[in-house]
C-alpha positions as CSV (number, residue, x, y, z in Angstrom):
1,X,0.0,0.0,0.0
2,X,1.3,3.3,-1.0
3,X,2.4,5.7,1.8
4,X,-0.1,8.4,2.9
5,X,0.9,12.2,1.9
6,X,1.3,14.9,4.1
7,X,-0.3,18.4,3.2
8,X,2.4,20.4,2.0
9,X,0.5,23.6,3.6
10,X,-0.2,22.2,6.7
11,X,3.4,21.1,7.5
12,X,4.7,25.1,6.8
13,X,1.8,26.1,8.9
14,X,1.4,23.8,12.3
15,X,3.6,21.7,14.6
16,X,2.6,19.1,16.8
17,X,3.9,19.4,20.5
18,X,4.9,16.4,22.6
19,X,1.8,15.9,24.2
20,X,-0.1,16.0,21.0
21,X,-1.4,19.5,20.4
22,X,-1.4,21.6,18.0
23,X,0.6,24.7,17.7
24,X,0.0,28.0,15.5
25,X,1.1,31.1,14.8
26,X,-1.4,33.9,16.4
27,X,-4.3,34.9,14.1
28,X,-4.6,38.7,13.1
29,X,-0.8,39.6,12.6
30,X,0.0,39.7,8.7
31,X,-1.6,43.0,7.8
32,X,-3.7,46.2,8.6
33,X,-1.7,46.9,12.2
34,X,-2.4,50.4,12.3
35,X,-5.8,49.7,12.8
36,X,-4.9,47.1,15.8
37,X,-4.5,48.3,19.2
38,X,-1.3,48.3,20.9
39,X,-2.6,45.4,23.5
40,X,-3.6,43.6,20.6
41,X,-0.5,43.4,19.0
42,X,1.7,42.8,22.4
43,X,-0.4,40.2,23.2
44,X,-0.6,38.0,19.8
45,X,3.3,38.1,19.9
46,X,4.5,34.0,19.4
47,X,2.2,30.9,19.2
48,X,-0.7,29.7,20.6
49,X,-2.1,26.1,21.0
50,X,-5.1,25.5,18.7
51,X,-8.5,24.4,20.3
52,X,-9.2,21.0,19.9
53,X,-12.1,21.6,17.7
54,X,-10.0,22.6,14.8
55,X,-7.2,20.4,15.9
56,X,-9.1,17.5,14.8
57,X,-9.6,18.5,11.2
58,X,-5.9,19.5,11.0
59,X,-4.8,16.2,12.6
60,X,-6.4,14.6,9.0
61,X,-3.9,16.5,6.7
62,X,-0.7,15.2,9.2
63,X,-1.2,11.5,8.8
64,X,2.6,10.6,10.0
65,X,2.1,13.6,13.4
66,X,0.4,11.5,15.4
């Protein structure tokens, strides 16, 4: 049987930690920061864990993460 692929997209985008979540870069960063407040930007600075609601339709495009 053929091996299963791994989204191309998805690996640039997410890492799996050791215990099996996923983490992302904070939402609401690329563009448009004049409009953002100051606390906004200070406190999207790094990564977040994604909730386990999406998780679980990410988790489908990383076959091997698991």
């Amino acid at each position: 049987m053929p091996k299963m692929k791994t989204k191309s997209s998805v690996k640039k985008r997410f890492k799996l930690t050791a215990t099996g979540k996923l983490k992302m870069a904070q939402t609401g960063k690329r563009h448009g920061m004049i409009k953002r407040t100051k606390k906004f930007i200070r406190q999207a600075r790094g990564t977040t864990i994604m909730c386990e609601s999406n998780a679980k339709v990410i988790r489908k495009f990383m076959p091997y993460g698991d």
